[in-house]
Every structure is written in structure tokens, then in C-alpha cells.
OpenMM code with the backbone's topology and positions (N, CA, C; nanometers):
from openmm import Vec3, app, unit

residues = "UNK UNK UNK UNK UNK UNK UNK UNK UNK UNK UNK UNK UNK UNK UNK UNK UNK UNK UNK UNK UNK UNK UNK UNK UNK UNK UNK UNK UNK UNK UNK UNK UNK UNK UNK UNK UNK UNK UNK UNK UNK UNK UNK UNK UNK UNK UNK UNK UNK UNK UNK UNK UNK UNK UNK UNK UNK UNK UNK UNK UNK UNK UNK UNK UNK UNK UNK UNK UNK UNK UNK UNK UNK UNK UNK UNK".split()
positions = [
    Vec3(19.8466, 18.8072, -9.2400),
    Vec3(19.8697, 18.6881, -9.3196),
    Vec3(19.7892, 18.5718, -9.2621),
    Vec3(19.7165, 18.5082, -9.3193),
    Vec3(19.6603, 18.3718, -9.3133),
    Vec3(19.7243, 18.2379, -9.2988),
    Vec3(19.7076, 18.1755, -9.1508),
    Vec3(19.7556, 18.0915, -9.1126),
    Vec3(19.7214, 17.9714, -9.1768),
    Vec3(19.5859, 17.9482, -9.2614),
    Vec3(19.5579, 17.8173, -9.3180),
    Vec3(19.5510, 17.9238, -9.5029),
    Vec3(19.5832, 17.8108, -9.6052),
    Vec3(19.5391, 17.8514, -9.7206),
    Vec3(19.4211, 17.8253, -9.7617),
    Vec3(19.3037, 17.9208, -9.8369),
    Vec3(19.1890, 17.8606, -9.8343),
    Vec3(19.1749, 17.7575, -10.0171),
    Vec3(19.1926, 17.6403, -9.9814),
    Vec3(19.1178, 17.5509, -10.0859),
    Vec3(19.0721, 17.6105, -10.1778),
    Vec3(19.0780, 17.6568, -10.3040),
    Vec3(18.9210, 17.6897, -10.3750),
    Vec3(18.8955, 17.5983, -10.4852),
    Vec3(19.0223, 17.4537, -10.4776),
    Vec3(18.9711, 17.3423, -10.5816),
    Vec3(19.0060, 17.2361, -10.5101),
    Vec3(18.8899, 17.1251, -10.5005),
    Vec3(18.8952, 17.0042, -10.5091),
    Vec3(19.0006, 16.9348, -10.5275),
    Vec3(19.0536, 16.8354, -10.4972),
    Vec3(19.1169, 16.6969, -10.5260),
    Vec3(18.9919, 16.5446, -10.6181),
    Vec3(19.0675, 16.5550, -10.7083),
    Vec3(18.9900, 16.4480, -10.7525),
    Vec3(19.0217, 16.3319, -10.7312),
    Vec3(18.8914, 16.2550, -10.6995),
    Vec3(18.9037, 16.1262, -10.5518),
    Vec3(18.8272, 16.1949, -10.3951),
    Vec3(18.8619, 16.2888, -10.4182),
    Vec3(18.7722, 16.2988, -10.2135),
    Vec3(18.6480, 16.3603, -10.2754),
    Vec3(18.5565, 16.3192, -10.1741),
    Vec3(18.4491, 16.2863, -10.1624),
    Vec3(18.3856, 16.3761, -10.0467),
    Vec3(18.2678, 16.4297, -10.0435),
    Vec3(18.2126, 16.5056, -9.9296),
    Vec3(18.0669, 16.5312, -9.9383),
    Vec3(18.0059, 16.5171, -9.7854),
    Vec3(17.8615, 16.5553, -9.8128),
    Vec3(17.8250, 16.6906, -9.7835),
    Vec3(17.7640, 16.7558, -9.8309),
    Vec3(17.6850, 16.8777, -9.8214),
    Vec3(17.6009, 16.9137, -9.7142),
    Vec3(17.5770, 16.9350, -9.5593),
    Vec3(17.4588, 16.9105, -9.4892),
    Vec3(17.3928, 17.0570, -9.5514),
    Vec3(17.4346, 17.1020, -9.5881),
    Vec3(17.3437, 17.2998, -9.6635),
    Vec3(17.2723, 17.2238, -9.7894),
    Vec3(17.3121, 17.1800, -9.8764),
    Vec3(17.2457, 17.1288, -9.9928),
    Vec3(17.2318, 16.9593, -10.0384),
    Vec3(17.2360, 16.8942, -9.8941),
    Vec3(17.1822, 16.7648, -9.8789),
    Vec3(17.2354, 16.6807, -10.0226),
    Vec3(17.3989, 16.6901, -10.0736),
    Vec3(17.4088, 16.6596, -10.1479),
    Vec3(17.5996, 16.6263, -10.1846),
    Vec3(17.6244, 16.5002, -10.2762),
    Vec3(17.7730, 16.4900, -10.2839),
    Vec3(17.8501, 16.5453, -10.3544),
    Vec3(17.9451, 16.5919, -10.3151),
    Vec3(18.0712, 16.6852, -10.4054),
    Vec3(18.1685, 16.6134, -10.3981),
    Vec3(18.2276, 16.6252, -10.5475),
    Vec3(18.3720, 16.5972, -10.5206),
    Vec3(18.4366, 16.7049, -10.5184),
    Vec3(18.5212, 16.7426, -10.4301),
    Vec3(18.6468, 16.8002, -10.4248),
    Vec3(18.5137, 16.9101, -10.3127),
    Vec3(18.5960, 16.9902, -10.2058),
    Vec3(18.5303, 17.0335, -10.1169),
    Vec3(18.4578, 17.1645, -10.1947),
    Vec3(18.3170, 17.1798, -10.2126),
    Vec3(18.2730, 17.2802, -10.3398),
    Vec3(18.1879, 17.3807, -10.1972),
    Vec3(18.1518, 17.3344, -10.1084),
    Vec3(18.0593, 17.4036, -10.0056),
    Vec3(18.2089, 17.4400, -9.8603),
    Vec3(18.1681, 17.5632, -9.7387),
    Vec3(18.2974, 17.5326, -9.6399),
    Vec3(18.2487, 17.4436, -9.5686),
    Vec3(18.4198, 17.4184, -9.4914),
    Vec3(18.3924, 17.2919, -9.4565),
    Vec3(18.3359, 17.2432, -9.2736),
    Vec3(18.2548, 17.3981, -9.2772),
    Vec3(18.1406, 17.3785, -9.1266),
    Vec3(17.9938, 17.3043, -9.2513),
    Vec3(17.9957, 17.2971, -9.3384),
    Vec3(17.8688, 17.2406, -9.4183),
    Vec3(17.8848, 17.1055, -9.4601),
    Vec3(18.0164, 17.0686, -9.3964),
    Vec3(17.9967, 16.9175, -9.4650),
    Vec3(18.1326, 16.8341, -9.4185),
    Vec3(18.0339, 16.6722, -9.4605),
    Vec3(18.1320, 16.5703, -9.3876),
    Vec3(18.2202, 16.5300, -9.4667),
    Vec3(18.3400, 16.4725, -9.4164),
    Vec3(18.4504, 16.3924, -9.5376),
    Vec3(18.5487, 16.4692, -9.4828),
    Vec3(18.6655, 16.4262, -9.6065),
    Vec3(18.6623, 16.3384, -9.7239),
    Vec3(18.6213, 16.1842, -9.7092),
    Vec3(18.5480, 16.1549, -9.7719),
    Vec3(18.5403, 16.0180, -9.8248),
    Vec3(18.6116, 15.9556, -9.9356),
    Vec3(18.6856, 15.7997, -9.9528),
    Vec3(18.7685, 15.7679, -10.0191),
    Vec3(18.6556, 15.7330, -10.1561),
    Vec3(18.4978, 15.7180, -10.1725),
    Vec3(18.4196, 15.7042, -10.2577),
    Vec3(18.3191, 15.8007, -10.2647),
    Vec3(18.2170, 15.7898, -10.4048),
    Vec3(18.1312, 15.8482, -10.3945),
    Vec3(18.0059, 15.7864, -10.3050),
    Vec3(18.0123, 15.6408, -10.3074),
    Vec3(17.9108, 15.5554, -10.2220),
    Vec3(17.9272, 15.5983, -10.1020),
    Vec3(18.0521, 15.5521, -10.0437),
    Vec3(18.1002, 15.6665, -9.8784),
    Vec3(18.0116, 15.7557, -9.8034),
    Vec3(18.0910, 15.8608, -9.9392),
    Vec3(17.9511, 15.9908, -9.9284),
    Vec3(17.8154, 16.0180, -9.9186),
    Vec3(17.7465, 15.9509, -10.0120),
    Vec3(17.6091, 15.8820, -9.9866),
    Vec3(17.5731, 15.8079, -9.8696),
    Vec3(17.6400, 15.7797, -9.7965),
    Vec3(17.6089, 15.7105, -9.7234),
    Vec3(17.6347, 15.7706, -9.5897),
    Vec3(17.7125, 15.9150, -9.6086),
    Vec3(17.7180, 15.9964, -9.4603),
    Vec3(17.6307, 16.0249, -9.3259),
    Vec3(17.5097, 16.0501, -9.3842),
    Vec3(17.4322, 16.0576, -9.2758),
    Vec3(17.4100, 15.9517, -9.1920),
    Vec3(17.3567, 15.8363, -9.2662),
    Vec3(17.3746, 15.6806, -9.2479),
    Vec3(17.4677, 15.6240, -9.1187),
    Vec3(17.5727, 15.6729, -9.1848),
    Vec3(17.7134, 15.6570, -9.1410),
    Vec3(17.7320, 15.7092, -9.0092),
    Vec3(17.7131, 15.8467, -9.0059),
    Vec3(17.6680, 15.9283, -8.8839),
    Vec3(17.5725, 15.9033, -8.7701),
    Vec3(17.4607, 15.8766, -8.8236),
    Vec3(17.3695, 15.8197, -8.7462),
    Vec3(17.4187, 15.6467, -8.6470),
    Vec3(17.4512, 15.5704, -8.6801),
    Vec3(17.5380, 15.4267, -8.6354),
    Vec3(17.6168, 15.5161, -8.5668),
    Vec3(17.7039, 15.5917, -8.5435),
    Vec3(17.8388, 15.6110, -8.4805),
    Vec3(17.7451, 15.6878, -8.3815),
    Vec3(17.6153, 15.8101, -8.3438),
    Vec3(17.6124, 15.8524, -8.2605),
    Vec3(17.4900, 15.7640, -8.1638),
    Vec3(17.4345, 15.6303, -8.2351),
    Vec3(17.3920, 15.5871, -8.1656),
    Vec3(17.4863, 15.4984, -8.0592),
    Vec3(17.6123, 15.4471, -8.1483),
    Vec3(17.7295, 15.3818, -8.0910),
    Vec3(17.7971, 15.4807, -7.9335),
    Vec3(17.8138, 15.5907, -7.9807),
    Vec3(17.8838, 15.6595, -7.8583),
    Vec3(17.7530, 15.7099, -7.7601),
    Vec3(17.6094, 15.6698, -7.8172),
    Vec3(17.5327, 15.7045, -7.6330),
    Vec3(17.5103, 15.5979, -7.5987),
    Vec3(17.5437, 15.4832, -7.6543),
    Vec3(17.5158, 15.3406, -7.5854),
    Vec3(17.6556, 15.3188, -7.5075),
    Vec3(17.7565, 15.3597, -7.5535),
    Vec3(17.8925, 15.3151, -7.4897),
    Vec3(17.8805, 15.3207, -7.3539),
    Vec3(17.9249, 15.2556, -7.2852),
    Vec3(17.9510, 15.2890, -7.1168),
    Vec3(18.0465, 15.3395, -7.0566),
    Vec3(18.1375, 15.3649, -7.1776),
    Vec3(18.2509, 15.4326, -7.1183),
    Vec3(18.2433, 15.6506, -7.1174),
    Vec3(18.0991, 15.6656, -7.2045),
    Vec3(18.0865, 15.7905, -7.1773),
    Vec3(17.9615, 15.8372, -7.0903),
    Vec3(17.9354, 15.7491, -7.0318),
    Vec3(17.8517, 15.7670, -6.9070),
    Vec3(17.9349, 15.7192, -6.7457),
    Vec3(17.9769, 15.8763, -6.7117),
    Vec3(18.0354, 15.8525, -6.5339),
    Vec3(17.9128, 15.8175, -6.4652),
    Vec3(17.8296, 15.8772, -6.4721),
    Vec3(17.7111, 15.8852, -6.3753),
    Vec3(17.5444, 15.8482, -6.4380),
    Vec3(17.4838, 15.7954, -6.3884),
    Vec3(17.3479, 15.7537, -6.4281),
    Vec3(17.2980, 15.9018, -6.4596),
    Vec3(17.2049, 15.8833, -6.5558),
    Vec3(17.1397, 16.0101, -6.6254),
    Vec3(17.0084, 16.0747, -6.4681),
    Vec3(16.9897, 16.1697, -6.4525),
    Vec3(16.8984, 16.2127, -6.3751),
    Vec3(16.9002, 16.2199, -6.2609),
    Vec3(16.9962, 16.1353, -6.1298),
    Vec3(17.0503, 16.1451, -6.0756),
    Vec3(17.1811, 16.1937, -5.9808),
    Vec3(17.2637, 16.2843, -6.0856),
    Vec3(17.3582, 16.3465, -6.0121),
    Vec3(17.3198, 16.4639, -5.9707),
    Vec3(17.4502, 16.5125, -5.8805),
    Vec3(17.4488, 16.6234, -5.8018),
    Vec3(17.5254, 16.7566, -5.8654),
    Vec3(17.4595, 16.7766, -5.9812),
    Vec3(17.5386, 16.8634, -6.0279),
    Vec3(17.4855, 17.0182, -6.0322),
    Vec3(17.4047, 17.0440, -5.9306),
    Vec3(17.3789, 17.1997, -5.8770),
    Vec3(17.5091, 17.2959, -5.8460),
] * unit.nanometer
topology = app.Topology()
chain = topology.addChain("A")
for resn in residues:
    res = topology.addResidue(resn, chain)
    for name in ("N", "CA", "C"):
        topology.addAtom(name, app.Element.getBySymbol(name[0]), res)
């Protein structure tokens, strides 16, 4: 028996991007290792990568996820 049920329709209202077919769905139409969301819009969605991109430049600038200076540790 299957511990999760698998989806095979959408909710109308969520929103999701496609990274397999570079493209927005409503209701989850691709699985969901292929894509980001839900988003509460379709603009949202469009705007995932975008979106993505700001947040992972945000977490390598942070200083709170750097213990140690890059190139320098002793980690042999």
C-alpha cells in the first residue's frame, strides 16, 4: 500500500513551473522532481527561475552559511 496518494489532477489556483518543459501549469501536470511551486499566481510562476536565482544568490552571500573562509580549511 502507498504511503502518499499520487495527484493525477490539479487544483485550480496553484500554479507551477516545469524545469523538463521550461513552462507554467496549472494544477501539478509534470512530477513533482520537475518543478517548482505551488504558486498563488500565474505571474509567480513565470517568474520562478527569476525568483530562484535572487534566493540562491541571497543564501551564498549570507554569512551565516559560511563557518570557514572558502580555500582555507583543514578538511583532509
Amino acid at each position: 500500500m502507498a504511503l502518499f496518494k499520487k495527484r493525477t489532477a490539479g487544483k485550480p489556483g496553484e500554479w507551477y513551473y516545469c524545469l523538463q518543459h521550461k513552462k507554467v501549469e496549472e494544477g501539478p501536470e509534470c512530477p513533482a522532481k520537475d518543478r517548482f511551486g505551488p504558486y498563488a499566481s500565474r505571474e509567480e510562476a513565470t517568474q520562478a527561475m527569476e525568483t530562484a536565482r535572487e534566493r540562491n544568490l541571497e543564501w551564498e552571500n549570507d554569512p551565516r552559511w559560511h563557518d570557514a573562509p572558502r580555500g582555507g580549511g583543514d578538511d583532509a
